[in-house]
C-alpha positions in Angstrom: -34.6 64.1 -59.3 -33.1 63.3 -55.8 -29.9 64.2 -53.9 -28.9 61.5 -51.7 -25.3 62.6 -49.9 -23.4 65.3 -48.9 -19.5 64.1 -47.7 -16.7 65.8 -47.0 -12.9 64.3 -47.1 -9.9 64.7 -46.5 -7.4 63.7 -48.9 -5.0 61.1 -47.8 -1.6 59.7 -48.9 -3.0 56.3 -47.7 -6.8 57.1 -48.6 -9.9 59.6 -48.3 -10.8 60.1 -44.6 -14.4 61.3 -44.0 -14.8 64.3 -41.7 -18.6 64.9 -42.7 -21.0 62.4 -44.0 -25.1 63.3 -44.2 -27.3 60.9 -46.2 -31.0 61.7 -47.5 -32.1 57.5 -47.4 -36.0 58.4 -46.4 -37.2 56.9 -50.1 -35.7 53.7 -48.9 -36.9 50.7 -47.1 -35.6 50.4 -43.8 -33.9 47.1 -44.6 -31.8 49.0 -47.3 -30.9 51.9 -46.0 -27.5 50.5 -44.1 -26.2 48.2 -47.4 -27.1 51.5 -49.3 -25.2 53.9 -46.8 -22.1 51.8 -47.1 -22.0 51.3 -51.1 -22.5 55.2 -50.7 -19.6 55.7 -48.8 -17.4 53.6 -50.8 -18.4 55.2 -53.4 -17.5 58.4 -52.2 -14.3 57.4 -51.4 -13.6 55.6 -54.0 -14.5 59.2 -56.3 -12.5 61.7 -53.9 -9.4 59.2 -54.4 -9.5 60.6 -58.4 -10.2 64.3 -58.0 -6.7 66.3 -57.2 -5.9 69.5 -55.2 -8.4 72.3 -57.6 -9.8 69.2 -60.2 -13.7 68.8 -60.3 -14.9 65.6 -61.2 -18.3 63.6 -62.0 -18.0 59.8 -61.1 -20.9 57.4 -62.4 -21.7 55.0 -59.5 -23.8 52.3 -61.1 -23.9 50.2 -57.9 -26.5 52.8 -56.6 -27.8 54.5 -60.3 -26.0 58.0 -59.3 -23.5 60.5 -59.8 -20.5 61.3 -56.9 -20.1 65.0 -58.0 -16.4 65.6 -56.3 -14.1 69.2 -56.1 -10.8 69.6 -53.7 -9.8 72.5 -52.5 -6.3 73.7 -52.7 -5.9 72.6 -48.9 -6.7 69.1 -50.0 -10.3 69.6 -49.1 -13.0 67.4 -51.0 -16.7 68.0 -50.9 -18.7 64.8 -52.3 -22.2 65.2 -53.7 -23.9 62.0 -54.6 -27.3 62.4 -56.8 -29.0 60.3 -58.9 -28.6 61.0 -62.7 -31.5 63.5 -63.3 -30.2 66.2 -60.9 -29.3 69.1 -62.5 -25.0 69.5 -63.0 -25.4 73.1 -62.5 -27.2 72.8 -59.0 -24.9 70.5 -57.8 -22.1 72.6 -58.8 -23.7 75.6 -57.0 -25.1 73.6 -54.0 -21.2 72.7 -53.6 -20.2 75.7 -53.3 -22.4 76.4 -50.3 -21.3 73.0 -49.0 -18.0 74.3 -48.7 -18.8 78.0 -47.0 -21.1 75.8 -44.5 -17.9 73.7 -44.0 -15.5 76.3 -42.7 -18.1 78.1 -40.8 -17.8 75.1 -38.5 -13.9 73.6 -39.3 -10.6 75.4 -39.8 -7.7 73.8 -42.3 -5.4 73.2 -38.7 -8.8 71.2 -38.0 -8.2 69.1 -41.2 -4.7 68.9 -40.8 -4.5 67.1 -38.1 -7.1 64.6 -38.5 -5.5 61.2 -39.2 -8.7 59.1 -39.1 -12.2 58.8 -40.4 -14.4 61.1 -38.2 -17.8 62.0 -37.6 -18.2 65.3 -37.7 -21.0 67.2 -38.3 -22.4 70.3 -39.6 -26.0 71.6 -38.8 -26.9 73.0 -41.6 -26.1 70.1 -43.9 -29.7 67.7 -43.4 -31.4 71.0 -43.7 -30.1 71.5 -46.9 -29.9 68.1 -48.4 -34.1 68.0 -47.8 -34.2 71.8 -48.9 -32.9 71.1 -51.9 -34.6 68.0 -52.7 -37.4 70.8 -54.1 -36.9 71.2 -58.1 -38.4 74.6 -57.6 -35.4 75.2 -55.4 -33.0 73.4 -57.4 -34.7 75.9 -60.8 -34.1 78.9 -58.3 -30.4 78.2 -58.5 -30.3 77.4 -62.1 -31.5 81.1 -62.4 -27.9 82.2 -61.2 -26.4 82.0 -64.3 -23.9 85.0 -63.8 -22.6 83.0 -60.8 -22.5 79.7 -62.5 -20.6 80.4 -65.8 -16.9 80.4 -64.3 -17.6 76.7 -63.6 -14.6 74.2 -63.8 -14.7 72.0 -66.1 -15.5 68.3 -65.0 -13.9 65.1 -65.4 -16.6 62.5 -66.2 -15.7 59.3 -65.1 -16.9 55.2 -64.1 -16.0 53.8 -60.8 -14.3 51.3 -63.1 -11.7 53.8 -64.3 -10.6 54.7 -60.9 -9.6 50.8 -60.7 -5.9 49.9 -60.1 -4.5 48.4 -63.1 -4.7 44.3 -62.8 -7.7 44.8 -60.0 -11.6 44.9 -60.4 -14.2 46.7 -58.8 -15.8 43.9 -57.0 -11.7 43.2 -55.5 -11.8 46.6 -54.2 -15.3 46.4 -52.6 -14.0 43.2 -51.1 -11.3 44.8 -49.6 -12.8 48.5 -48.9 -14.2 48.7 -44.6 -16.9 50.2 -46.1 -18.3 47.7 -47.5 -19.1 45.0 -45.3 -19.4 41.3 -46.4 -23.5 41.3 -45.7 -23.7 44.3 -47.9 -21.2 43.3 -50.5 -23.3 39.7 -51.3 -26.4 41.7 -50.9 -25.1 43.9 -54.0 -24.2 40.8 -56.0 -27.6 38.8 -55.1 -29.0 42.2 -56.3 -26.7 42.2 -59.5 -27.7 38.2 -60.0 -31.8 39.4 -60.3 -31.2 42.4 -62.1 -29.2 40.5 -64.9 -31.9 37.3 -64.8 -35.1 39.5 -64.8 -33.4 41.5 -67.8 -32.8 37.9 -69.4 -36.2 36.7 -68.5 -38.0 39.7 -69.9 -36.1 39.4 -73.4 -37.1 36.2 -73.5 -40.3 36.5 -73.0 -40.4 39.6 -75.6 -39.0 37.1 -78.0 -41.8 34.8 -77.4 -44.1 37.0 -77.7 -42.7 38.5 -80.7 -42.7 35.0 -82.5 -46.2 34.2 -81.4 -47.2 37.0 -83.3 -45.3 36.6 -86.6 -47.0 33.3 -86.6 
């Protein structure tokens, strides 16, 4: 159970911009954390473009085995949660909700408004509780709020693959996203390549052993 980003965008007419992006990478090697950090960001992106002024959705990312949990405002506002796919949908739902009061402790909607280009901002509090929350006891405390939890939207559930322009694939748009970068994209498809021949390779040699023993 592991929570690996907390974003926040802006909706776009042209795309998502990111105002706020913290990642949790420390169960990582160091070589692939930055191929990992830009798959997640593309991925977040990619969600936010889906999820509408007051929709909530839940977008499987199978590049990274995870879930972008996304919800916009109604001042086009979007708070991204990536997790992998044990993490409790209630938690993330609440954890958002805090995301967003820790958001406008620190930004304004004029702030927003005006932005026109990815940025880096930052709020303090967001590492903090990104590693707080990687506790299940804390993660069990906030299942406990059921009262607060029950007036949940209802999500959209979603692949990355259903967000894909008609007559364009996945791998097109990673090609042409900035950010994914062309070292990280043929890292992800050398990756892909061993997944698929170590998955062929061990039912094959399940078969094999499964004839030696009939015999």
């Amino acid at each position: 159970m592991r929570l690996i980003s907390f974003c926040v965008l802006k909706q776009d007419p042209s795309e998502p911009l990111f105002l706020v992006r913290c990642h949790e990478l420390g169960f990582m090697s160091f070589f692939q954390r930055p191929f990992a950090k830009e798959h997640l960001n593309f991925g977040a992106r990619t969600a936010t473009k889906s999820c509408g002024p007051g929709e909530s959705s839940c977008i499987n990312i199978k590049e990274v085995q995870s879930n972008a949990y996304v919800f916009t405002n109604k001042a086009s506002v979007s708070v991204v949660i990536i997790a992998d796919e044990e993490y409790p949908q209630k938690v993330i739902l609440k954890i958002q909700r805090e995301l967003f009061e820790e958001f406008y402790k620190n930004y304004k909607d004029s702030d927003v408004k005006n932005q026109s280009k990815d940025a880096d901002w930052t709020v303090d509090t967001f590492p903090t509780l990104i590693k707080k929350y990687q506790d299940p006891k804390e993660a069990d405390k906030l299942l406990k709020l059921q009262s607060e939890l029950d007036d949940v939207t209802q999500l959209m559930y979603k692949n990355l693959d259903d967000i894909v322009a008609r007559g364009e694939t996945l791998d097109d748009m990673m090609k042409k996203s900035k950010d994914v970068s062309s070292m990280s994209y043929k890292f992800y498809k050398d990756s892909e390549k061993l997944m698929k021949d170590a998955a062929r390779f061990f039912k094959l040699d399940f078969s094999k052993s499964a004839l030696k023993r009939s015999e």
